[in-house]
PQR file of N, CA, C, O and H, with PARSE charges and radii, in Angstrom:
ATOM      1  N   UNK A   1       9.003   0.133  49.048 -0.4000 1.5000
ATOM      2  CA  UNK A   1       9.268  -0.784  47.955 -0.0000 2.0000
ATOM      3  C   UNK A   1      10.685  -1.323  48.103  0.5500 1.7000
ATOM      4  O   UNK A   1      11.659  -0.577  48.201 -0.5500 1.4000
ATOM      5  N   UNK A   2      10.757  -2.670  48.114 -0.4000 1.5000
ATOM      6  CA  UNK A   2      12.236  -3.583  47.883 -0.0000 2.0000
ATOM      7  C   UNK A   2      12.863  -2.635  46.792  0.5500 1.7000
ATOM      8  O   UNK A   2      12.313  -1.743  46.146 -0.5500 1.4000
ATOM      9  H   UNK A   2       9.965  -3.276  48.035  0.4000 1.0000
ATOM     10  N   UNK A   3      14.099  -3.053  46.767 -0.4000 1.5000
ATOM     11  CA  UNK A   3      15.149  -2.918  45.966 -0.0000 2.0000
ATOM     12  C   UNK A   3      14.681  -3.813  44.809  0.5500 1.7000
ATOM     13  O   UNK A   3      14.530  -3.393  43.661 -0.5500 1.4000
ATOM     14  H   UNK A   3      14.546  -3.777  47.291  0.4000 1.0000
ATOM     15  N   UNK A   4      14.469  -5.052  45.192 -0.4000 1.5000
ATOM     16  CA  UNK A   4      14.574  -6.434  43.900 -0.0000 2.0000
ATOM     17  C   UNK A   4      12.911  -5.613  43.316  0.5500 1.7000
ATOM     18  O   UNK A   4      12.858  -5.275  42.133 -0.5500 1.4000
ATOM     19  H   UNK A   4      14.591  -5.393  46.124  0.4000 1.0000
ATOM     20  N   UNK A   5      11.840  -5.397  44.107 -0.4000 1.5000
ATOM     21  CA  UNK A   5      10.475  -5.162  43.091 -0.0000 2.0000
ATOM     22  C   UNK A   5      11.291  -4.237  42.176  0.5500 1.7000
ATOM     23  O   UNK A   5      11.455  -4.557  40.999 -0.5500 1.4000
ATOM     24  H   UNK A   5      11.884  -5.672  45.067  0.4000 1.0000
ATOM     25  N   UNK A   6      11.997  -2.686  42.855 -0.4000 1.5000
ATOM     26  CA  UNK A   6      12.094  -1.830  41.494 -0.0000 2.0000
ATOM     27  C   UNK A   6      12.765  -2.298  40.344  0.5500 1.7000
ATOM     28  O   UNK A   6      12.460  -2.002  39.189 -0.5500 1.4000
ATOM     29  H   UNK A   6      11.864  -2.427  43.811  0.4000 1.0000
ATOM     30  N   UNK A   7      13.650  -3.008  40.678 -0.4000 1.5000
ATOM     31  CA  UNK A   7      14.404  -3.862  39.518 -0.0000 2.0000
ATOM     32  C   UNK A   7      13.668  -4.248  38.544  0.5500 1.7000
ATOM     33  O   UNK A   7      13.717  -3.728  37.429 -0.5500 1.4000
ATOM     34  H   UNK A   7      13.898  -3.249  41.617  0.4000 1.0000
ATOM     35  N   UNK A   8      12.603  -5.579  38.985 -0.4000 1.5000
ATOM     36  CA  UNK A   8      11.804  -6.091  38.726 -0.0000 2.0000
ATOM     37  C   UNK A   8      11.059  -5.676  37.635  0.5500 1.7000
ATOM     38  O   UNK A   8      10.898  -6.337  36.609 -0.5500 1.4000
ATOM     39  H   UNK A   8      12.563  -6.001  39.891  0.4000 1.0000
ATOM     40  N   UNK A   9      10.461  -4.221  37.938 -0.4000 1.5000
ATOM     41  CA  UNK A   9       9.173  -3.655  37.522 -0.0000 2.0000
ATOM     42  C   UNK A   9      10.594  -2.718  36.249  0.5500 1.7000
ATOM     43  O   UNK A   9      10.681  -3.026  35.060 -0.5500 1.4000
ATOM     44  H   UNK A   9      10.592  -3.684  38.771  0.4000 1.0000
ATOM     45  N   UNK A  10      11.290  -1.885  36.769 -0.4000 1.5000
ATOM     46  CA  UNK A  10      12.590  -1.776  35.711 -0.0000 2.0000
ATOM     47  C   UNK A  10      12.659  -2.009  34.593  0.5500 1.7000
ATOM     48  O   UNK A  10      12.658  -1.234  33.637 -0.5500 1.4000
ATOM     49  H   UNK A  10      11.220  -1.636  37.734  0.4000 1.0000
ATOM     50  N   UNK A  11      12.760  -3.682  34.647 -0.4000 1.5000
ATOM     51  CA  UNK A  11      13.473  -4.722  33.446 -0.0000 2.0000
ATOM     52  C   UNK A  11      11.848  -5.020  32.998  0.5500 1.7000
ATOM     53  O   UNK A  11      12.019  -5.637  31.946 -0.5500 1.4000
ATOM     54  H   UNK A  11      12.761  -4.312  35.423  0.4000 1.0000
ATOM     55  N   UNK A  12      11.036  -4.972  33.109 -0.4000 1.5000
ATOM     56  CA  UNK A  12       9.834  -5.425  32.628 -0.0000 2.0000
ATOM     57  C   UNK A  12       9.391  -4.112  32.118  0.5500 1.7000
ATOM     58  O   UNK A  12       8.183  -4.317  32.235 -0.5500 1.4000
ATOM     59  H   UNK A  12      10.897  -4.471  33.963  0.4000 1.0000
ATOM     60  N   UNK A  13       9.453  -3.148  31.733 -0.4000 1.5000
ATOM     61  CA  UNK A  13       9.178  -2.138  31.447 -0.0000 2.0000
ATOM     62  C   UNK A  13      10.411  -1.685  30.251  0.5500 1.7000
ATOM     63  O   UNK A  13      10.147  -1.037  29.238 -0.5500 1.4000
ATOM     64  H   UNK A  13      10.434  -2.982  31.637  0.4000 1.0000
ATOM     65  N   UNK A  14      11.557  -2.098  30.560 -0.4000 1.5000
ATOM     66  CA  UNK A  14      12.538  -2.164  29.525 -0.0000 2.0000
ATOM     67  C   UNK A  14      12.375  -3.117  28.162  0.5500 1.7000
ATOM     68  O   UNK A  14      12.714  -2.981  26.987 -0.5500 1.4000
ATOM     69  H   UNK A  14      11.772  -2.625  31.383  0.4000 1.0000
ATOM     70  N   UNK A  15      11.553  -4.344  29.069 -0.4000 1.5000
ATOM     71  CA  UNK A  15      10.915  -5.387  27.829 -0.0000 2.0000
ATOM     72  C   UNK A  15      10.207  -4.813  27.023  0.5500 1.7000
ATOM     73  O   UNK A  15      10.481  -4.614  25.839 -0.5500 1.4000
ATOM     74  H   UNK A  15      11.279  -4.454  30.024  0.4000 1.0000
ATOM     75  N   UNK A  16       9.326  -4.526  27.541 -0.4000 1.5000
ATOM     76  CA  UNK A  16       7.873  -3.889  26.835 -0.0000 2.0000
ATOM     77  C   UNK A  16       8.402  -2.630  25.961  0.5500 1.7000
ATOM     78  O   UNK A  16       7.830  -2.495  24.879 -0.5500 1.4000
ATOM     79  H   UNK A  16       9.103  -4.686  28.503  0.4000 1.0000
ATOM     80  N   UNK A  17       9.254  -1.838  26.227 -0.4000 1.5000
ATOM     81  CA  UNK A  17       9.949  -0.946  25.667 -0.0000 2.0000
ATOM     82  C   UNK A  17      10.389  -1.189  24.510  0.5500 1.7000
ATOM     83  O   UNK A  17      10.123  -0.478  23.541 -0.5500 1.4000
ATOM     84  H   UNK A  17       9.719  -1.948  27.106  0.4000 1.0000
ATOM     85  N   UNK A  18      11.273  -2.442  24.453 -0.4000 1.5000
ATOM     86  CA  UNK A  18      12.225  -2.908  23.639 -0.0000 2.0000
ATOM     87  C   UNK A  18      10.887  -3.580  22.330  0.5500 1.7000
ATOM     88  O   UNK A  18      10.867  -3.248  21.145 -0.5500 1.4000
ATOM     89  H   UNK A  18      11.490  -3.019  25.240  0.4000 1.0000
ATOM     90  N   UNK A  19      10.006  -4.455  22.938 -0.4000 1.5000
ATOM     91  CA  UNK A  19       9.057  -5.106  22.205 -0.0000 2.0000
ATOM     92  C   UNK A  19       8.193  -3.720  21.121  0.5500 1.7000
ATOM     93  O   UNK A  19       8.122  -3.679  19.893 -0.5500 1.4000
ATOM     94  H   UNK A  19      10.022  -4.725  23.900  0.4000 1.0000
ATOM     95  N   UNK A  20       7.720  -2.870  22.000 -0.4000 1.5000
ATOM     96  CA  UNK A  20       7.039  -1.713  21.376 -0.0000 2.0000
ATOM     97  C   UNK A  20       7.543  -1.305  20.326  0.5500 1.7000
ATOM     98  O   UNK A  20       7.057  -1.406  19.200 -0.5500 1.4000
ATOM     99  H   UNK A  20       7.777  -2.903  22.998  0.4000 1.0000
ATOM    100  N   UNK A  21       8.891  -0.654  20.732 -0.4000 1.5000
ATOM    101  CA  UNK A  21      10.067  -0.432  19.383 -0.0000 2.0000
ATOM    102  C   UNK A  21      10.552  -1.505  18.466  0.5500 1.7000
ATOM    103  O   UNK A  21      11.462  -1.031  17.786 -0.5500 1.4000
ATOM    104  H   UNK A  21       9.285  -0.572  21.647  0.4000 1.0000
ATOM    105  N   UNK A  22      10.390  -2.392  18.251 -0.4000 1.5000
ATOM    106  CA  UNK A  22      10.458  -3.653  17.579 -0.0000 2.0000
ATOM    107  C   UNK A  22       8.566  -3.711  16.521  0.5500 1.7000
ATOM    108  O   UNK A  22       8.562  -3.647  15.292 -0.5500 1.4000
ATOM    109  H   UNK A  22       9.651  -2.777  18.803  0.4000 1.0000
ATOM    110  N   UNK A  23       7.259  -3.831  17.330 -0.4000 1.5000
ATOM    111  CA  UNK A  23       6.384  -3.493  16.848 -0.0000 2.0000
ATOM    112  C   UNK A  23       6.302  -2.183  15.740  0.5500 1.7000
ATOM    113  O   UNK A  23       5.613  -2.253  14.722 -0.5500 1.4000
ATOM    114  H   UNK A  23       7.262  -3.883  18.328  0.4000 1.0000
ATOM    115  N   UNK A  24       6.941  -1.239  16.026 -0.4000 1.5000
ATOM    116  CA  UNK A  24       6.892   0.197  15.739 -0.0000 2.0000
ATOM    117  C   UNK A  24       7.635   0.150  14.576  0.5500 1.7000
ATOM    118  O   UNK A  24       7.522   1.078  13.775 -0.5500 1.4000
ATOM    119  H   UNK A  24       7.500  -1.183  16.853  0.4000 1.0000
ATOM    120  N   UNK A  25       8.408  -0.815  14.337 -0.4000 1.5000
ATOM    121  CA  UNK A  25       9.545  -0.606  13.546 -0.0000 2.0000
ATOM    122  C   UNK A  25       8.671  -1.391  12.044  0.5500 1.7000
ATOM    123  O   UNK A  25       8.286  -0.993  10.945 -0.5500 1.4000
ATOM    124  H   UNK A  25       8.500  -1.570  14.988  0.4000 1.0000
ATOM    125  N   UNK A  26       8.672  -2.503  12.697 -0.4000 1.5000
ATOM    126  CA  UNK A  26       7.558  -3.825  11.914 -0.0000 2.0000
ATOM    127  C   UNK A  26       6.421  -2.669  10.937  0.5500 1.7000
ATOM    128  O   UNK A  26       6.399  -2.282   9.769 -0.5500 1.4000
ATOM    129  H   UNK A  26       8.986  -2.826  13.590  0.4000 1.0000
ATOM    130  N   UNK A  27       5.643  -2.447  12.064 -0.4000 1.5000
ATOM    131  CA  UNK A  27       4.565  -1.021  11.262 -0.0000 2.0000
ATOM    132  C   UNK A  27       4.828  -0.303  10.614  0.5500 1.7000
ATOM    133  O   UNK A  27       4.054   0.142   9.766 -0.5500 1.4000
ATOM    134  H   UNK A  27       5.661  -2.761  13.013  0.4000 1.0000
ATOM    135  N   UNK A  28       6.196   0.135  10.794 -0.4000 1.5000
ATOM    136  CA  UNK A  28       6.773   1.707   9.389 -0.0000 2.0000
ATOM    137  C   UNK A  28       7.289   0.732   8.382  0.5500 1.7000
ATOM    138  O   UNK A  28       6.742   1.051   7.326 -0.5500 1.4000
ATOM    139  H   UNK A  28       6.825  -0.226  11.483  0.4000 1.0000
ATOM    140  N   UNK A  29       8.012  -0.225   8.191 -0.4000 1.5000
ATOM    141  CA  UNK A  29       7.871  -0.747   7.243 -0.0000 2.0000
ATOM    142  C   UNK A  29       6.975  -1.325   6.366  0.5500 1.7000
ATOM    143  O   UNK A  29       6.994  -1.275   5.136 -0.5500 1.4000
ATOM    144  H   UNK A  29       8.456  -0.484   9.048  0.4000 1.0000
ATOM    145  N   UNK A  30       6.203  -1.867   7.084 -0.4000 1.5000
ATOM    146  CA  UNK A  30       4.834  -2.320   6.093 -0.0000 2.0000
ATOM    147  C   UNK A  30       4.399  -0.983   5.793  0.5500 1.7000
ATOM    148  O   UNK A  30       4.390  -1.088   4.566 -0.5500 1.4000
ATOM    149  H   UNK A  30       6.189  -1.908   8.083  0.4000 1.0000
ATOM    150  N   UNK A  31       3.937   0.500   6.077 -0.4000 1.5000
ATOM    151  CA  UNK A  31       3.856   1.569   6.253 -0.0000 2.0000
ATOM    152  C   UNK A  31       4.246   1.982   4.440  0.5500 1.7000
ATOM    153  O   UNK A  31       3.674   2.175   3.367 -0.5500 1.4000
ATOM    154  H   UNK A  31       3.945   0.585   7.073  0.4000 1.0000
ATOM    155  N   UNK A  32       5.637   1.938   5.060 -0.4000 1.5000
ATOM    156  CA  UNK A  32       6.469   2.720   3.418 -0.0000 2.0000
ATOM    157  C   UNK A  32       6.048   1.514   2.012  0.5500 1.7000
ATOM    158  O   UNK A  32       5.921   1.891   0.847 -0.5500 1.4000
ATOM    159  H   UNK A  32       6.102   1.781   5.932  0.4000 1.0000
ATOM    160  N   UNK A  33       5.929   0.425   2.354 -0.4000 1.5000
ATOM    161  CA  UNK A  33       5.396  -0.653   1.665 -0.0000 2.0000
ATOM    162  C   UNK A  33       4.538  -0.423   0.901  0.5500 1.7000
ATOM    163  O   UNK A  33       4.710  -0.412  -0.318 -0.5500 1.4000
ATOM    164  H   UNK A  33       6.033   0.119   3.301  0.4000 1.0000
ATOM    165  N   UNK A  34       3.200  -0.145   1.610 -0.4000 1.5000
ATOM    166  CA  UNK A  34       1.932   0.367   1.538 -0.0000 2.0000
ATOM    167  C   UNK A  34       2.136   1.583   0.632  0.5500 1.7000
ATOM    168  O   UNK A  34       1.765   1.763  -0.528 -0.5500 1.4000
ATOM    169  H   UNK A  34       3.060  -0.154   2.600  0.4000 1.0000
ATOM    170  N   UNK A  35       2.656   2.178   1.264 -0.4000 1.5000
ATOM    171  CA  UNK A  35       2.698   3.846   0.236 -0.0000 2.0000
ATOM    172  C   UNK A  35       2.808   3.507  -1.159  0.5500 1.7000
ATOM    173  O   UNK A  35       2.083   3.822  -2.103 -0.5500 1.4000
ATOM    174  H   UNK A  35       2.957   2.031   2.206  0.4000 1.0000
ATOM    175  N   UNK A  36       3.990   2.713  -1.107 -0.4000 1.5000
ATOM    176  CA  UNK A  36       5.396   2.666  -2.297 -0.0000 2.0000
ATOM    177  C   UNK A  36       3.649   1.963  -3.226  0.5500 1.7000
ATOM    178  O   UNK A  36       2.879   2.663  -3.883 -0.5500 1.4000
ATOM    179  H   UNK A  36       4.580   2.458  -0.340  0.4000 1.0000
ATOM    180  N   UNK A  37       3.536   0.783  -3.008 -0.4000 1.5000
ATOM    181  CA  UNK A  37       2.244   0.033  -3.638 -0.0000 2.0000
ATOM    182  C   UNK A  37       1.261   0.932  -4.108  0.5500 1.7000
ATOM    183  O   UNK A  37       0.872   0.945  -5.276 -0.5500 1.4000
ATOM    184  H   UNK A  37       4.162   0.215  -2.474  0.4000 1.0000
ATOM    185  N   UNK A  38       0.670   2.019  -2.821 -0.4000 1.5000
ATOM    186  CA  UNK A  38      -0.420   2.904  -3.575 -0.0000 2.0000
ATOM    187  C   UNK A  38      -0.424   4.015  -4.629  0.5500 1.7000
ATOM    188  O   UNK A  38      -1.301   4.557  -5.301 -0.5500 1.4000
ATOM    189  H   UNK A  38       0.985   2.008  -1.873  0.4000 1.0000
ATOM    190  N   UNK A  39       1.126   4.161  -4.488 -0.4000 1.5000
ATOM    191  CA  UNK A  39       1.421   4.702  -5.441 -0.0000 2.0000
ATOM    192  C   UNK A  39       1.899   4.543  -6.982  0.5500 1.7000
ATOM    193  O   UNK A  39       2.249   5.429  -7.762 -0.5500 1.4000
ATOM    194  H   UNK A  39       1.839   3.721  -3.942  0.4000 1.0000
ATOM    195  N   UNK A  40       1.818   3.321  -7.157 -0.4000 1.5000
ATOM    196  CA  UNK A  40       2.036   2.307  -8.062 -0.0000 2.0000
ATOM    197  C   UNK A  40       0.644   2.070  -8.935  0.5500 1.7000
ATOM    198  O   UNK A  40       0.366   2.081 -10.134 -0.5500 1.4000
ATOM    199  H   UNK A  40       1.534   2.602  -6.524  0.4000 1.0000
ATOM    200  N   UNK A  41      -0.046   1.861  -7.765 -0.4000 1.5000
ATOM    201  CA  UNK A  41      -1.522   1.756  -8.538 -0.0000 2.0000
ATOM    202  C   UNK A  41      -2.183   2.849  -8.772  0.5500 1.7000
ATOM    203  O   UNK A  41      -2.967   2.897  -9.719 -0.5500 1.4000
ATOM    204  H   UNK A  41       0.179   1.852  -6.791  0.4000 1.0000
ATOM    205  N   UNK A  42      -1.979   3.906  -7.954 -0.4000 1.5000
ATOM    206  CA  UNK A  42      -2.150   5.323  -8.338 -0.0000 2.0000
ATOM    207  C   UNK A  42      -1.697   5.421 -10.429  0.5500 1.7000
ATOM    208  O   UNK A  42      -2.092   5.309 -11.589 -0.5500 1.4000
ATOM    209  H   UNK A  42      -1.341   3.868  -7.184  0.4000 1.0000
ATOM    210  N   UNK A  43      -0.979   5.612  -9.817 -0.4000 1.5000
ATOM    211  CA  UNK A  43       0.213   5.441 -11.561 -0.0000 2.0000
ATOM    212  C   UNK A  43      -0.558   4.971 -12.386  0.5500 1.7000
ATOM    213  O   UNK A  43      -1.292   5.706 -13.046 -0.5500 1.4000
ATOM    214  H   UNK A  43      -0.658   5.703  -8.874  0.4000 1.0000
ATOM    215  N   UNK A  44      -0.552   3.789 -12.507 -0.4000 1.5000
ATOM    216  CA  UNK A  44      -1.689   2.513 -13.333 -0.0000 2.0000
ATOM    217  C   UNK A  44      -2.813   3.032 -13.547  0.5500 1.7000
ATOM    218  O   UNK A  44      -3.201   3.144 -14.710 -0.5500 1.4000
ATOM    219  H   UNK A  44       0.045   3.192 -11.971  0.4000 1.0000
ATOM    220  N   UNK A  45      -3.571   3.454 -12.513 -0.4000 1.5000
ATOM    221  CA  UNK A  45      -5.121   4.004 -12.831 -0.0000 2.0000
ATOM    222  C   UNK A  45      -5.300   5.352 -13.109  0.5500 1.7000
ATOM    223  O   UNK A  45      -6.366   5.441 -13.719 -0.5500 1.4000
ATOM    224  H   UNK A  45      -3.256   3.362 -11.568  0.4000 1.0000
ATOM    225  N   UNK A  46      -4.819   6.394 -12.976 -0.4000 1.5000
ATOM    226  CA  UNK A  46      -4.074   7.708 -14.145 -0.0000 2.0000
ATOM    227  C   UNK A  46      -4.065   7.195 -15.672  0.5500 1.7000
ATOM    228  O   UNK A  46      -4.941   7.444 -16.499 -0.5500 1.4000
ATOM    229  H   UNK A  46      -3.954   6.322 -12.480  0.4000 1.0000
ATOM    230  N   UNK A  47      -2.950   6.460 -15.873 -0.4000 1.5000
ATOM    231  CA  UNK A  47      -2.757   6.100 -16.789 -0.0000 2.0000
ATOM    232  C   UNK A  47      -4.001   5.564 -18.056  0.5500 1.7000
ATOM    233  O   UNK A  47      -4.320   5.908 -19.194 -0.5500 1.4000
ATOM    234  H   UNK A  47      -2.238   6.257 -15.201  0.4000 1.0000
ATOM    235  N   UNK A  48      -4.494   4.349 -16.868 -0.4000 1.5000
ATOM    236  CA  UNK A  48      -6.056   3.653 -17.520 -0.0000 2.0000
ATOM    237  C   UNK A  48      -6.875   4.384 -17.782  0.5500 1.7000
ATOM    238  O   UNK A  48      -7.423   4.375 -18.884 -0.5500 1.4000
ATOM    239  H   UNK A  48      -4.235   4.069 -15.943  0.4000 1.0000
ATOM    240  N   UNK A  49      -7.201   5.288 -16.744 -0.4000 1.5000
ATOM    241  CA  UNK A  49      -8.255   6.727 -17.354 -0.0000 2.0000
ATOM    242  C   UNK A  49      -7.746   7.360 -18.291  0.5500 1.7000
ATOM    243  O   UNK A  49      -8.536   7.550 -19.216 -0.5500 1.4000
ATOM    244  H   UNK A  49      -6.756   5.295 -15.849  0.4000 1.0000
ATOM    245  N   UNK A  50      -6.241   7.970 -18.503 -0.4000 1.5000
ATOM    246  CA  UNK A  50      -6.359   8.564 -19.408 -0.0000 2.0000
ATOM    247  C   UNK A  50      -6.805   7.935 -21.145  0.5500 1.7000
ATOM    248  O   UNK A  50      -7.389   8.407 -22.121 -0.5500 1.4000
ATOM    249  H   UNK A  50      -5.600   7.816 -17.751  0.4000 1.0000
ATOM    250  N   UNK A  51      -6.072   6.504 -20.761 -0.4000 1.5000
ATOM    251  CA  UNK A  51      -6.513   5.936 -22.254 -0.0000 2.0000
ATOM    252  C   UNK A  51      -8.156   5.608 -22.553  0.5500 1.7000
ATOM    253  O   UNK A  51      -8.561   5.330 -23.682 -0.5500 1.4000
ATOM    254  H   UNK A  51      -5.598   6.121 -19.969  0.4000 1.0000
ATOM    255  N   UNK A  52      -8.914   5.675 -21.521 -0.4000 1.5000
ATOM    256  CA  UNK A  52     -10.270   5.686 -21.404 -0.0000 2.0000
ATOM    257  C   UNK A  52     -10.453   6.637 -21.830  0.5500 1.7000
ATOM    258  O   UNK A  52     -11.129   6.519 -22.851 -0.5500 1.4000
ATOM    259  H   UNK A  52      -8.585   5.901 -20.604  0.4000 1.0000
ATOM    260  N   UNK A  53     -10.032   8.341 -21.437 -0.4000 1.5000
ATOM    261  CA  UNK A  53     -10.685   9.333 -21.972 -0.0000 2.0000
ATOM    262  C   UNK A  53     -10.862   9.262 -23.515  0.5500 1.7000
ATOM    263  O   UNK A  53     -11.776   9.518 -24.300 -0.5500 1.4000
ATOM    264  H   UNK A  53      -9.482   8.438 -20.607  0.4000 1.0000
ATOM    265  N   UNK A  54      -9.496   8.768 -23.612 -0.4000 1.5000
ATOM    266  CA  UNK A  54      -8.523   8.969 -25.124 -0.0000 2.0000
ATOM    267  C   UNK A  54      -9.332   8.340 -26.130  0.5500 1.7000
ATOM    268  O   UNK A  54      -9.595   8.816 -27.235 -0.5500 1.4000
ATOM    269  H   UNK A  54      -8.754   8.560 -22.974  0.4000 1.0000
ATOM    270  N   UNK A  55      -9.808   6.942 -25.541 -0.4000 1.5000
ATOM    271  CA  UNK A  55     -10.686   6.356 -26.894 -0.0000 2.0000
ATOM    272  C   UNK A  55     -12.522   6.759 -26.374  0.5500 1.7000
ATOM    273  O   UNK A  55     -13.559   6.309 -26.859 -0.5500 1.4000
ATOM    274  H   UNK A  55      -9.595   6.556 -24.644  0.4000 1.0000
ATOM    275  N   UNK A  56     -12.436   7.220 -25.848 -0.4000 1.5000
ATOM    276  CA  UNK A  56     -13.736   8.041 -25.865 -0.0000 2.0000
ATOM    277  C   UNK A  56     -14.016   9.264 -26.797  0.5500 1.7000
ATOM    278  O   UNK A  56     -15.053   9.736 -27.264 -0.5500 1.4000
ATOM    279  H   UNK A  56     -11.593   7.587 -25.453  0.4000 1.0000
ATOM    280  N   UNK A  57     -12.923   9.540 -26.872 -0.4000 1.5000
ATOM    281  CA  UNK A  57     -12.680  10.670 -28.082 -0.0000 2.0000
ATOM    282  C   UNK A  57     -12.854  10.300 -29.706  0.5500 1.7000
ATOM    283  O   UNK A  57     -13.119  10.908 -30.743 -0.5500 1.4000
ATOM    284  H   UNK A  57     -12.080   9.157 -26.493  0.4000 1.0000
ATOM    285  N   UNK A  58     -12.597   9.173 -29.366 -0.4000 1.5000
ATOM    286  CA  UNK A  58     -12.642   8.782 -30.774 -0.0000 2.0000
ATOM    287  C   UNK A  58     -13.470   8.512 -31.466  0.5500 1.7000
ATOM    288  O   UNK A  58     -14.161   7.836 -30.704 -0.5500 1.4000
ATOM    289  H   UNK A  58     -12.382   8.679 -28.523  0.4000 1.0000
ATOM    290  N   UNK A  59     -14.250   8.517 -32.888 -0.4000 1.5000
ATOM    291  CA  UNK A  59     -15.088   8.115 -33.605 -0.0000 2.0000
ATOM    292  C   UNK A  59     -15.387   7.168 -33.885  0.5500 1.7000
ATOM    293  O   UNK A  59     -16.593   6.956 -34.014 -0.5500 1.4000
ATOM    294  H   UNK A  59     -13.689   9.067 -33.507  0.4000 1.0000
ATOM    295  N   UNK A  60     -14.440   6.134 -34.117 -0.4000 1.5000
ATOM    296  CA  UNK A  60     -14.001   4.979 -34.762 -0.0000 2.0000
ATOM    297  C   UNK A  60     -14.896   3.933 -34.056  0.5500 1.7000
ATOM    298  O   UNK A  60     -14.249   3.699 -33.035 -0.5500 1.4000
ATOM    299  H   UNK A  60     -13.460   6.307 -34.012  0.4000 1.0000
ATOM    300  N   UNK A  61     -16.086   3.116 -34.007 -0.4000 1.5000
ATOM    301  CA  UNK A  61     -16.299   2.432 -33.297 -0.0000 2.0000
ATOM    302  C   UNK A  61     -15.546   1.387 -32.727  0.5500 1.7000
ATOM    303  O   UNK A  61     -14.389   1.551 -33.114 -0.5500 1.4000
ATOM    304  H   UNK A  61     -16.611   3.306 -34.836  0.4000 1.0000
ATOM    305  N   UNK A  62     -15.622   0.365 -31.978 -0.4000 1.5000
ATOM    306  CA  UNK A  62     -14.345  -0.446 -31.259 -0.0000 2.0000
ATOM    307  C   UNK A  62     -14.317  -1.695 -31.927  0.5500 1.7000
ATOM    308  O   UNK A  62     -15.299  -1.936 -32.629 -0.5500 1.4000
ATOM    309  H   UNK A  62     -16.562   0.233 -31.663  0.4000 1.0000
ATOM    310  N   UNK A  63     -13.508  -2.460 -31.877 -0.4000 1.5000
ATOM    311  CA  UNK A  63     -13.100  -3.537 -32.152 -0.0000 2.0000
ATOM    312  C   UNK A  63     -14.186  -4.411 -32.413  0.5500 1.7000
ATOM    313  O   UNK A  63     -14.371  -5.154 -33.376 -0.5500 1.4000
ATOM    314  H   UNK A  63     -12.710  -2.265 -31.307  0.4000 1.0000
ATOM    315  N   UNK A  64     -15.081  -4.146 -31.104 -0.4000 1.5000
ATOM    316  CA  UNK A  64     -15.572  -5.465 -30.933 -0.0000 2.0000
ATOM    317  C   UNK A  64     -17.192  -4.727 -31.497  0.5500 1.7000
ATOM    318  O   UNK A  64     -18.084  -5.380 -30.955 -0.5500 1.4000
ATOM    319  H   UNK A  64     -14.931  -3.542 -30.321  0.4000 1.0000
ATOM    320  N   UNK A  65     -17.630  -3.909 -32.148 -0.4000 1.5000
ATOM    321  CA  UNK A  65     -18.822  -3.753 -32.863 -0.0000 2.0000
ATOM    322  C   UNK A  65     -18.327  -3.616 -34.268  0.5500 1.7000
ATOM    323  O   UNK A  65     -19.129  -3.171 -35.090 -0.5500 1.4000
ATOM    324  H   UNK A  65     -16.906  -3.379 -32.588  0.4000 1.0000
ATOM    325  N   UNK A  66     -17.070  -3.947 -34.679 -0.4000 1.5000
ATOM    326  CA  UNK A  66     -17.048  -4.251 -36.392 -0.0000 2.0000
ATOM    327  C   UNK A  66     -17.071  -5.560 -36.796  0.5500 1.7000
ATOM    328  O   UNK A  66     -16.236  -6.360 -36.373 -0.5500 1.4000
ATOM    329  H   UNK A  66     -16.419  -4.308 -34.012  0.4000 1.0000
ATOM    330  N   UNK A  67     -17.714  -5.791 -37.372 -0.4000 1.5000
ATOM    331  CA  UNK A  67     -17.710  -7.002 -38.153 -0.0000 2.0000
ATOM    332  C   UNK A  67     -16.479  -7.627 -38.503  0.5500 1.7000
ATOM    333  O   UNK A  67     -15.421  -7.027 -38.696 -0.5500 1.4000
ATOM    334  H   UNK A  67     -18.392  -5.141 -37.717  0.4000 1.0000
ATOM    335  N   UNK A  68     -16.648  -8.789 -38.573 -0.4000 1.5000
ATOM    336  CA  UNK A  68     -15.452  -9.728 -39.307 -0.0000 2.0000
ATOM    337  C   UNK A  68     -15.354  -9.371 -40.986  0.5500 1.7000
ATOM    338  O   UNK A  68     -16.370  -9.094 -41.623 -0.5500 1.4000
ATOM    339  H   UNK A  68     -17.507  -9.277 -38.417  0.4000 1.0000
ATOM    340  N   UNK A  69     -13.918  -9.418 -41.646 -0.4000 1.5000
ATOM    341  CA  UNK A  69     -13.960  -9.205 -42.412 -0.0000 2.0000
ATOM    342  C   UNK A  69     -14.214 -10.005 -43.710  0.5500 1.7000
ATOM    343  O   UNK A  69     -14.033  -9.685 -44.885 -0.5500 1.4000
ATOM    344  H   UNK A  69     -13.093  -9.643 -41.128  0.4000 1.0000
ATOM    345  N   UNK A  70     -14.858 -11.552 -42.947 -0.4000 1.5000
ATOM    346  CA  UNK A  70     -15.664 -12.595 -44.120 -0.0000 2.0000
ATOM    347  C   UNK A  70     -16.737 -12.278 -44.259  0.5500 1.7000
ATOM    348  O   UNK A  70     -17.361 -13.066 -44.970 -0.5500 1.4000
ATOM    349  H   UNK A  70     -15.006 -11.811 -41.992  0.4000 1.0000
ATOM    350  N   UNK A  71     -17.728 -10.809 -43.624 -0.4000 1.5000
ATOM    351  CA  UNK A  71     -19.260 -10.883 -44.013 -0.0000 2.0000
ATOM    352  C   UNK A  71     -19.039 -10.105 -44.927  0.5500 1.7000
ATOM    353  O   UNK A  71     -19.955  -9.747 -45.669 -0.5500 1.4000
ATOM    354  H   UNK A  71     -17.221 -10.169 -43.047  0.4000 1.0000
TER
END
């Protein structure tokens, strides 16, 4: 093998290196993104169930099966 191929093959392998770690980097951020978000909606839908349980508990029929108060 030349001198100039190992170079060659070297610096092209240093690219791809450099590009990978650049990709890699791109991915953990969207990554922690992702988390940070699912855990957000995690939160939210905890929350929604619990107030679901909450008026399930209740007697009171809902809003929307009482009558208006002109009948």
């Amino acid at each position: 093998m030349s001198e100039d191929f190992v170079k060659n093959a070297l610096e092209e392998l240093e690219t791809k290196i450099a590009f990978h770690e650049d990709t890699l980097d791109a991915l953990n951020e969207t990554l922690i993104s992702q988390q940070l978000e699912l855990k957000q909606v995690r939160a939210l839908l905890d929350t929604l169930i619990l107030e679901f349980r909450n008026l399930q508990k209740t007697d009171e029929p809902a809003v929307i099966d009482q009558k208006p108060p002109h009948y």
